[in-house]
C-alpha positions as CSV (number, residue, x, y, z in Angstrom):
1,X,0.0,0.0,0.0
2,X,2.9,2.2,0.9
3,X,4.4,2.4,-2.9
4,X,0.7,3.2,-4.3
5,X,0.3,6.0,-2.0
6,X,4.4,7.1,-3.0
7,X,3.4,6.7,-6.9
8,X,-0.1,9.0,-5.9
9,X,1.6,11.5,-4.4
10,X,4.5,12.0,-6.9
11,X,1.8,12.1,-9.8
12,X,-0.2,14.8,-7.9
13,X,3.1,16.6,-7.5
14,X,4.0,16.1,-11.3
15,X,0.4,17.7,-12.1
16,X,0.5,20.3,-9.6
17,X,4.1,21.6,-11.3
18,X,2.8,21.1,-14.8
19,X,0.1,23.4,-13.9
20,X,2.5,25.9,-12.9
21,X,4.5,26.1,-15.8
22,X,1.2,26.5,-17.4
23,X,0.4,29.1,-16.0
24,X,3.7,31.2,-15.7
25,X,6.3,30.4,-17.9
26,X,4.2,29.0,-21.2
27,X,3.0,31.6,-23.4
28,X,3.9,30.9,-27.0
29,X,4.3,27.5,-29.1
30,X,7.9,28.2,-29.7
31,X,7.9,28.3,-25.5
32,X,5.5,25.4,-25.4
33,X,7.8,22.8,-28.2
34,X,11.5,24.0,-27.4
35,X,11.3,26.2,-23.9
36,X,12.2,29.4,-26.1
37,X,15.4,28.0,-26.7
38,X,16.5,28.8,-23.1
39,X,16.8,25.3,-22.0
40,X,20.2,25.4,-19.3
41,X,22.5,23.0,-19.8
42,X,22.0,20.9,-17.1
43,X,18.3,20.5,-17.2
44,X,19.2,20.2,-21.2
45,X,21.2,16.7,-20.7
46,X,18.9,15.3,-17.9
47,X,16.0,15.6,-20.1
48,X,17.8,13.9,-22.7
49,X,19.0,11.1,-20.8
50,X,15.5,10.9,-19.3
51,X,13.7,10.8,-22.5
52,X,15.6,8.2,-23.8
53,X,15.2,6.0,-20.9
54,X,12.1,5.8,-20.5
55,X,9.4,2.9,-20.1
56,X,10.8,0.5,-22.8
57,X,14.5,0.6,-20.6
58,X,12.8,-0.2,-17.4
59,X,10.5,-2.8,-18.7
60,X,11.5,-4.2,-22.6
61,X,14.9,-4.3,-22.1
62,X,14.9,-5.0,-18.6
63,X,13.2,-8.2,-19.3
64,X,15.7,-8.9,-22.4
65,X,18.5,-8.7,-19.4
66,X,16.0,-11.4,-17.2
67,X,15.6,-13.4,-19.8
68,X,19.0,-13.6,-21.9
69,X,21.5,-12.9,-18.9
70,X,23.2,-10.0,-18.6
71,X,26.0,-10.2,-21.2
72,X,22.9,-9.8,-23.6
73,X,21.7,-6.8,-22.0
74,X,25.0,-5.2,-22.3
75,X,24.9,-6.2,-26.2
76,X,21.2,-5.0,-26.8
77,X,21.7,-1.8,-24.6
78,X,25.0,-0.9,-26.4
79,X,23.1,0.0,-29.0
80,X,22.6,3.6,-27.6
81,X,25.4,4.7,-26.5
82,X,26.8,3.9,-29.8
83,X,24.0,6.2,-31.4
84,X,24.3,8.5,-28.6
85,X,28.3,9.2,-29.3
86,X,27.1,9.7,-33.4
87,X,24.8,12.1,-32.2
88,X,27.3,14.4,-31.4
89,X,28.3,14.9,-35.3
90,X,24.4,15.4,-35.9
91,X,23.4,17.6,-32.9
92,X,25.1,21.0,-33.6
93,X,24.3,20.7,-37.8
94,X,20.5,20.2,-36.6
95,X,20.9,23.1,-33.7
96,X,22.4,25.5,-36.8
97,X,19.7,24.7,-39.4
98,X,17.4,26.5,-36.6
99,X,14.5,23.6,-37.4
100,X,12.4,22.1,-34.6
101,X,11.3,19.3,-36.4
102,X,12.4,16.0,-38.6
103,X,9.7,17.1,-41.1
104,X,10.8,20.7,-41.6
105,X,14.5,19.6,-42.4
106,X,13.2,17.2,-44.7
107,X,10.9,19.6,-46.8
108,X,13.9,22.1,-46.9
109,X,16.3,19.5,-48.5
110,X,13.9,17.0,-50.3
111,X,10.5,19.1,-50.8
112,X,7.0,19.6,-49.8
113,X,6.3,15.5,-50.3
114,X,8.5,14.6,-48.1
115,X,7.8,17.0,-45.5
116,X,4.1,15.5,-45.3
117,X,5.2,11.8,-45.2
118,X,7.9,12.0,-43.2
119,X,5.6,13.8,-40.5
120,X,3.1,10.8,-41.0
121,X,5.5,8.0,-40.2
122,X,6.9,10.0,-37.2
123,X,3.3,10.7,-36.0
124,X,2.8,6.8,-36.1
125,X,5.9,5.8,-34.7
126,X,5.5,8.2,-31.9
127,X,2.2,7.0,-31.4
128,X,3.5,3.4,-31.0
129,X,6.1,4.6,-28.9
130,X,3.4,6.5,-26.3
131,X,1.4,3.6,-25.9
132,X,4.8,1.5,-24.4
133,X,4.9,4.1,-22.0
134,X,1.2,3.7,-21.4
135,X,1.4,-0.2,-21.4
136,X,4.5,-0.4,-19.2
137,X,2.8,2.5,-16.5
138,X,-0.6,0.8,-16.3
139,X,1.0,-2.6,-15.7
140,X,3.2,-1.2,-12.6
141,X,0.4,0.0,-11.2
142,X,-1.8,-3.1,-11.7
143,X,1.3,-5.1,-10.6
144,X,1.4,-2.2,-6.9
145,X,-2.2,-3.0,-6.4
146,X,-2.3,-6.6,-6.6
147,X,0.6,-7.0,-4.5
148,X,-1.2,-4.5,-1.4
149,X,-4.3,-6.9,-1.7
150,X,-6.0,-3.9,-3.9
151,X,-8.1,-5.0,-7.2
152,X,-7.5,-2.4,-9.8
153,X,-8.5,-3.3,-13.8
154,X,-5.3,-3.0,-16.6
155,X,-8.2,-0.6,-18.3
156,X,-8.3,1.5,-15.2
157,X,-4.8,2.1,-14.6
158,X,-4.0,2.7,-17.7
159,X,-6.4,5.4,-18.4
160,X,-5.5,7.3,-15.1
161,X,-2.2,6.7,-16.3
162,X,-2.8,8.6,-19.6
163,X,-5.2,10.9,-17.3
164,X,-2.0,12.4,-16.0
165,X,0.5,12.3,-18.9
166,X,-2.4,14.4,-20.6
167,X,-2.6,16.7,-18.5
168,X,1.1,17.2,-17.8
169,X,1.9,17.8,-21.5
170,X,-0.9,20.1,-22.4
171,X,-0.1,22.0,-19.8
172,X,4.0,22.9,-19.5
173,X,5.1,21.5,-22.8
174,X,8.9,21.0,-23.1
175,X,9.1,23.6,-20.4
176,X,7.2,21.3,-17.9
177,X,8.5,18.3,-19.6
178,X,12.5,19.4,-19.3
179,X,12.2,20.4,-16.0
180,X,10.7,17.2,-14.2
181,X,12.9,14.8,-16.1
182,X,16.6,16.3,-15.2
183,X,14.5,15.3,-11.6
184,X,13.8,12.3,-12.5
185,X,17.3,11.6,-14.1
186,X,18.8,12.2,-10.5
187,X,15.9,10.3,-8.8
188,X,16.7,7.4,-11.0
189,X,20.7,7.1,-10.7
190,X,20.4,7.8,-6.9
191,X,17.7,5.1,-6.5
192,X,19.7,2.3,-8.6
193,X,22.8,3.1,-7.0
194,X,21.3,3.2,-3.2
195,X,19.2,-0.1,-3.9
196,X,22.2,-2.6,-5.7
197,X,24.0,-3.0,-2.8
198,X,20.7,-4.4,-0.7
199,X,20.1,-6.7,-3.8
200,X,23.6,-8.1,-4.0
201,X,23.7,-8.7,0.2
202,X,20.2,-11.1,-0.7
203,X,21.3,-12.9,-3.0
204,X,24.1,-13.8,-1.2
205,X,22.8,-14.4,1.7
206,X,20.6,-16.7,0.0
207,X,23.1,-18.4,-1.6
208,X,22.0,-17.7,-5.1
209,X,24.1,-17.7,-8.2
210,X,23.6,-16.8,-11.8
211,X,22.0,-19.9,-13.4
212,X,24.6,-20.8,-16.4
213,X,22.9,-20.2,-19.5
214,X,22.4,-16.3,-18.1
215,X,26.2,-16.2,-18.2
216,X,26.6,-17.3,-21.5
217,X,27.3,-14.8,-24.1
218,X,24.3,-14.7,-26.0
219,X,21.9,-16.5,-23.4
220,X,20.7,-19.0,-25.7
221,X,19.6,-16.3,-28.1
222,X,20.6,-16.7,-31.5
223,X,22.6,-13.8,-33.7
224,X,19.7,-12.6,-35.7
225,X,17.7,-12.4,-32.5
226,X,20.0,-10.0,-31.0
227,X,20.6,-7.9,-34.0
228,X,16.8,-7.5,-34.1
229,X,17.2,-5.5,-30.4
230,X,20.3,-3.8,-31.6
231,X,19.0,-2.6,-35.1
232,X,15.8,-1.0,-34.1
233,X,17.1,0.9,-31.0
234,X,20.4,2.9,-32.9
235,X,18.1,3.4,-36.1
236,X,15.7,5.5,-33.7
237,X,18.0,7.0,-32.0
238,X,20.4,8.4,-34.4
239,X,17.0,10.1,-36.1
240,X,15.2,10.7,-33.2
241,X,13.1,14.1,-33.3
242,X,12.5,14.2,-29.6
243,X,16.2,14.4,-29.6
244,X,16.2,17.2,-32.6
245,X,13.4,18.8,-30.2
246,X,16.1,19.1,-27.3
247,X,19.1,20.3,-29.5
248,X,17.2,22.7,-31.2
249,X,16.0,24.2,-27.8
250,X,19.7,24.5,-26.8
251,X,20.2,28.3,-26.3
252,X,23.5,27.6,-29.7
253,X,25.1,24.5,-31.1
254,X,28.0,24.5,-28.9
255,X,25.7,23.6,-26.2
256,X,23.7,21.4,-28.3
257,X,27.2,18.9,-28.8
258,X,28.0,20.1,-24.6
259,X,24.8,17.9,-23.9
260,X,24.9,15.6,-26.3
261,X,27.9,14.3,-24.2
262,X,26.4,14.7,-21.2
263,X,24.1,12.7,-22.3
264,X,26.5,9.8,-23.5
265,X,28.0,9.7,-20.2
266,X,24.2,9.3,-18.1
267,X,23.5,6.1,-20.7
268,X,26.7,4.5,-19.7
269,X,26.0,5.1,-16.3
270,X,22.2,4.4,-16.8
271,X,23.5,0.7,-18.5
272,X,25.9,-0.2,-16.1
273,X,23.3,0.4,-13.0
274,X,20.7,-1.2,-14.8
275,X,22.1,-4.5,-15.6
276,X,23.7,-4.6,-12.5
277,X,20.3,-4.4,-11.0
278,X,18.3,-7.3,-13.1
279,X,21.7,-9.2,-13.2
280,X,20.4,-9.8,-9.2
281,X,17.1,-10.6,-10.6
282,X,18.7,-13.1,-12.8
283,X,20.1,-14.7,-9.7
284,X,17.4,-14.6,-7.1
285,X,14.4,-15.6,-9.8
286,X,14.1,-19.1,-11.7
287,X,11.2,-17.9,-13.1
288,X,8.9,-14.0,-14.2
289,X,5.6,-14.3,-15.6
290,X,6.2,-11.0,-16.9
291,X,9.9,-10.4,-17.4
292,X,9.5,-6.7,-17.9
293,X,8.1,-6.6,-14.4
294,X,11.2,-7.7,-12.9
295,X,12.4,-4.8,-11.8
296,X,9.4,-3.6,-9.9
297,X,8.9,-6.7,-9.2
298,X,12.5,-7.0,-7.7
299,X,11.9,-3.9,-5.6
300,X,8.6,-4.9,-3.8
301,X,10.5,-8.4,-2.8
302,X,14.1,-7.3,-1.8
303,X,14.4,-3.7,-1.3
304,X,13.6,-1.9,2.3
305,X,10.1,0.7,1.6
306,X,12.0,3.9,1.2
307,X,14.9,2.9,-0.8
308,X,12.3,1.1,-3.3
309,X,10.0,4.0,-3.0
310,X,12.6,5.8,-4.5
311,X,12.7,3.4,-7.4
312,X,9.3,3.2,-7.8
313,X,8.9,6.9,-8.5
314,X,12.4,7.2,-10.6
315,X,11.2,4.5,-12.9
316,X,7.6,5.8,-13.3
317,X,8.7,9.2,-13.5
318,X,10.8,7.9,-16.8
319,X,7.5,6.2,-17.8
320,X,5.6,9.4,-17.8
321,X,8.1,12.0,-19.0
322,X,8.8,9.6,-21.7
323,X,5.4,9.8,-23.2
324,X,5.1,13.4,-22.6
325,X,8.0,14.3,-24.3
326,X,6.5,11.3,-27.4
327,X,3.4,12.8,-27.7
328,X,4.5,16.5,-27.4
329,X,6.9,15.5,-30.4
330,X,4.3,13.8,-32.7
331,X,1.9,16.9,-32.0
332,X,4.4,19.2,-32.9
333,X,4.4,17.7,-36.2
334,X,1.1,17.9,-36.8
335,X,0.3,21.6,-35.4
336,X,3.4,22.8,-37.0
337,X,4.5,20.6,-39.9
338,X,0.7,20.1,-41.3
339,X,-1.5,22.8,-40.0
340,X,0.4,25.4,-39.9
341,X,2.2,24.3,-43.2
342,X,-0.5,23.5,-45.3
343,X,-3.8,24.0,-44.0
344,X,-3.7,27.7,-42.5
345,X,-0.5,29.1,-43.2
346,X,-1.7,32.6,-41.7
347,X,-2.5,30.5,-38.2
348,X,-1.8,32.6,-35.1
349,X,0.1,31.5,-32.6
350,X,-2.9,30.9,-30.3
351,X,-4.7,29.0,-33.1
352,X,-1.6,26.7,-33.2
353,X,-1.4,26.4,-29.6
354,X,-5.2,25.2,-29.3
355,X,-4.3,22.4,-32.6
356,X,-1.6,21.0,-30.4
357,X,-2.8,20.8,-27.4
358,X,-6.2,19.2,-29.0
359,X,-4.0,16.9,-30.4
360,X,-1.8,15.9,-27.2
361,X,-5.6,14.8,-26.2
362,X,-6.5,12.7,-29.5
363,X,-3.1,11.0,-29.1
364,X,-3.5,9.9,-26.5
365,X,-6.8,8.4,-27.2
366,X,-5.1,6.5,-29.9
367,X,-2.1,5.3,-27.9
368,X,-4.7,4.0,-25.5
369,X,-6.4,2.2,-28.2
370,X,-2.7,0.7,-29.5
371,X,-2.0,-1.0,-26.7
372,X,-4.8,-3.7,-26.8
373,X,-2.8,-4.4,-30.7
374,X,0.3,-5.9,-28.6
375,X,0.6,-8.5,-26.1
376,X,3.8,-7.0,-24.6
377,X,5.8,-3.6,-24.2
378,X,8.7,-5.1,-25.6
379,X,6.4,-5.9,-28.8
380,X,5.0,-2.5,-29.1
381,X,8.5,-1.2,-28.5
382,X,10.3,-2.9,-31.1
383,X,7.6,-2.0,-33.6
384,X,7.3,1.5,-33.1
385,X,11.2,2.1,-32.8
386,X,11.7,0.5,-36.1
387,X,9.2,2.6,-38.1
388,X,10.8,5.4,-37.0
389,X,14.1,4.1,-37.6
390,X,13.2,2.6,-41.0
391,X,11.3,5.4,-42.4
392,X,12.8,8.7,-41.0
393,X,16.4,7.9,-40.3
394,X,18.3,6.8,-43.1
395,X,16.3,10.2,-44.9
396,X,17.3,12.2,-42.0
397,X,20.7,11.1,-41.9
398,X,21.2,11.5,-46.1
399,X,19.6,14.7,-45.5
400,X,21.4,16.4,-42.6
401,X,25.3,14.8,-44.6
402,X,24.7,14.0,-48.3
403,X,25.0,16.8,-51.0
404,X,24.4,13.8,-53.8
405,X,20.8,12.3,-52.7
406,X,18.5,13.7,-54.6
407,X,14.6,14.7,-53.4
408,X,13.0,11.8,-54.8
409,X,15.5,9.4,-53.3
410,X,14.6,10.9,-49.5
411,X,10.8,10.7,-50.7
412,X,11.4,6.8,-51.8
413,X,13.6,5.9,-48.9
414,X,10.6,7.1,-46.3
415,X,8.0,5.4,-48.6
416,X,10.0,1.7,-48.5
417,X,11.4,2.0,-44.9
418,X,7.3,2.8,-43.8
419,X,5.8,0.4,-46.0
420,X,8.9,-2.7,-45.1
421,X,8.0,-2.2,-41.7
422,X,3.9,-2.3,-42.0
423,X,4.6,-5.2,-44.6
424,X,6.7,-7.2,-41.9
425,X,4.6,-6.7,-39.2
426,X,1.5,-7.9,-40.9
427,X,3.1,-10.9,-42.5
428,X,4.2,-11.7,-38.5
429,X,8.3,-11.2,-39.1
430,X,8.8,-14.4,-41.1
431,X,11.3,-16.8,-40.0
432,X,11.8,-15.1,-37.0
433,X,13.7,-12.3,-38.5
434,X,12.4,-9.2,-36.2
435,X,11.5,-6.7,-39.2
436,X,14.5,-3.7,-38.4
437,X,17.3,-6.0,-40.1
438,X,15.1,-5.9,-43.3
439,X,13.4,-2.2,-43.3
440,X,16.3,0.0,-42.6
441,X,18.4,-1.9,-45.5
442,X,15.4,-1.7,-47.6
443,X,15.2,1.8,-47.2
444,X,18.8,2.7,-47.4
445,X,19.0,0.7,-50.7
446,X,16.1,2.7,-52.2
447,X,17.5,5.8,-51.5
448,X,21.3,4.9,-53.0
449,X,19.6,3.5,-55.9
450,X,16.7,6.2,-56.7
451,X,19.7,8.9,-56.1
452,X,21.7,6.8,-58.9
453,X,18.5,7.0,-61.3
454,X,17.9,10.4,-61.1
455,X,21.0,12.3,-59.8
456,X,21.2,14.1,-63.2
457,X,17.9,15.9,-62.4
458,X,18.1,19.5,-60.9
459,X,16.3,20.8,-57.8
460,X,16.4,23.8,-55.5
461,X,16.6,21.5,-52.4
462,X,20.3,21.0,-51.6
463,X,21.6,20.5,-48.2
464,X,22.8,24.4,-48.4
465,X,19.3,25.0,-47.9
466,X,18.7,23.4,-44.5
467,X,21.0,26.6,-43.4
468,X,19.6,29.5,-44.7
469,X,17.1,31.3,-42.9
């Protein structure tokens, strides 16, 4: 009972401050998507590291380290810090373009097509990726309630879950959102680091070892199992627009590359104390239900109340800034990318404020909806990370380096990555093969070849024009 009442009151507090920001520092939509560029430094690289590890760390991959060992953690979690340290090249070209979004850089270098798709497949992907945050919070506080003797339905927590993330992200924005996660950040490297040491002293006291098969190298996983959690997480987050977002609300790009590297140094740190953490799981538990419990589940068994209270709240609070910063991301595109774009370029700025914050609400509905479509987070996870990552990021990537790919190679790499990816999914990854290790070749191929067919063909979209303005 104590750890529902500890989650309560933190949400309350996390609404109450939202509120607040509301009210007194939110005033415009360029306040509202990138904190009027006035992000400090420090808040700047705890709300990236907190974004990043969100629900799908604490839960997906958490139960990838409980289920492979943790050698295969540190394989699948390498994945970002890898992306994170090639981020550094990308963060201070995206801070100098002065664009806020993945869909604005891609209608400057490829055209108006591209632009519109490109905020599609983000807007789908981001979706996906809210309702993980939604899945993974609602079944923590189904898991809290069951374990205090307290019935609560999945349907219930997980609308008061996306009750509070509404209301959160409607109300501060990036302001709000930046804010509460460099808290959270702290929270959740203070309560990983205070709680290890009580896990370690159980499992040796009750004599518990890793079992051997968790010690292998792969964990009985084969190669193109792994790859398929490697692929899907560096393709999102070398492209990732919620990281865009936070560079471009960097006050210059000097300080967009400063906490870039900040960041790469909390995801190493973040990794380490992770695995570390379900490595103990891996030891004192022959068998999870629900893997991606394990780490709540870990807490309620081994830790004393406060120190786990502390790990409760951290790991929700990654859970809900996650999905605010998600769905403030996909809105964006739509308010400012579509709207704003297409459909009433003379839009005020209170016009556009009212679209996105409608919108933060009709995502949310959908995200909701979404999660009855997968069985588990890690599911949902993989699936929306590798649209993103399929569709957006090699485009992105072509577009933010390349002065040889050509408009109508971006616009066919983000039409096979997002069609690979729908195509795979629906056919139910045949033989196994998770669907990143085909859709992000698939769409890098179509891009090298369509730029060979028609590199001869002039356009007023070079990379020269990402700058200008």
């Amino acid at each position: 009972m104590g750890y529902i009442v500890a989650i309560c009151i933190y949400l309350f507090a996390l609404i109450v401050y939202g509120l607040i920001v509301a009210r007194k520092k939110v005033k415009t939509t360029d306040d509202m998507i990138v904190g009027g560029h006035k992000i400090p430094f420090i808040i700047l690289v705890g709300s990236l590291l907190a974004t990043w590890c969100g629900g799908g760390g604490i839960t997906g991959s958490a139960g990838i380290i409980f289920t492979g060992g943790p050698i295969v953690g540190l394989i699948a979690f390498s994945a970002a810090p890898i992306g994170i340290f090639l981020l550094y090249f990308i963060a201070g070209r995206m801070r100098k373009s002065n664009k806020v979004t993945v869909p604005s850089v891609m209608r400057a270098r490829y055209g108006k097509t591209a632009g519109i798709l490109s905020a599609l497949c983000i807007m789908i992907a981001y979706i996906g990726v809210v309702a993980t945050q939604l899945k993974a919070a609602a079944n923590v506080i189904v898991l809290l309630c069951t374990e205090s003797g307290i019935q609560v339905s999945y349907s219930t927590a997980l609308i008061a879950c996306a009750a509070v993330i509404v209301i959160v992200t409607v109300g501060g924005g990036l302001v709000s959102v930046a804010y509460s996660d460099a808290i959270s950040a702290l929270i959740m490297l203070g309560g990983f680091a205070i709680a290890i040491p009580f896990l370690v002293m159980a499992a040796d006291k009750a004599g518990a070892v890793m079992p051997a098969a968790k010690a292998s190298f792969t964990g009985g996983l084969s190669f193109t199992t792994l790859l398929g959690y490697f692929v899907p997480t560096i393709a999102l987050v070398l492209g990732d627009q919620n990281m865009m977002q936070r560079f471009a609300s960097a006050k210059d790009s000097k300080s967009a590359k400063k906490s870039n590297l900040g960041m790469l140094i909390g995801e190493l740190v973040v990794i380490v104390l992770t695995v570390a953490f379900v490595a103990q799981a891996c030891r004192l538990y022959d068998h999870l239900d629900k893997p991606a419990n394990v780490i709540f589940q870990e807490t309620i068994d081994y830790l004393p109340f406060l120190s786990g209270a502390i790990m409760i709240c951290a790991c929700m609070a990654f859970i809900v800034t996650t999905a605010d910063s998600f769905l403030l991301s996909a809105a964006t595109n739509l308010s400012n990318d579509i709207f704003a774009e297409y459909i009433k370029k003379d839009a005020t700025d209170k016009q556009k404020m009212l679209v996105l914050r409608v919108t933060i609400v009709v995502f949310t509905i959908i995200a909701v909806l979404l999660t009855a479509c997968f069985p588990t987070v890690l599911a949902l996870q993989l699936t929306a990370y590798t649209m993103y990552g399929a569709a957006i990021t090699p485009a992105i990537l072509f577009a933010l380096f390349s002065k040889k790919v050509t408009p109508a190679a971006g616009v066919a790499g983000i039409i096979a990555g997002g069609a690979a990816t729908i195509l795979w999914t629906v056919l139910g990854t045949p033989g196994g093969l998770q669907c990143a290790i085909v859709s992000v070749p698939v769409s890098i191929l179509a891009i090298l070849v369509v730029t060979a067919v028609t590199k001869n063909r002039s356009s007023d979209h070079t990379i020269d024009s990402l700058y200008q303005g």
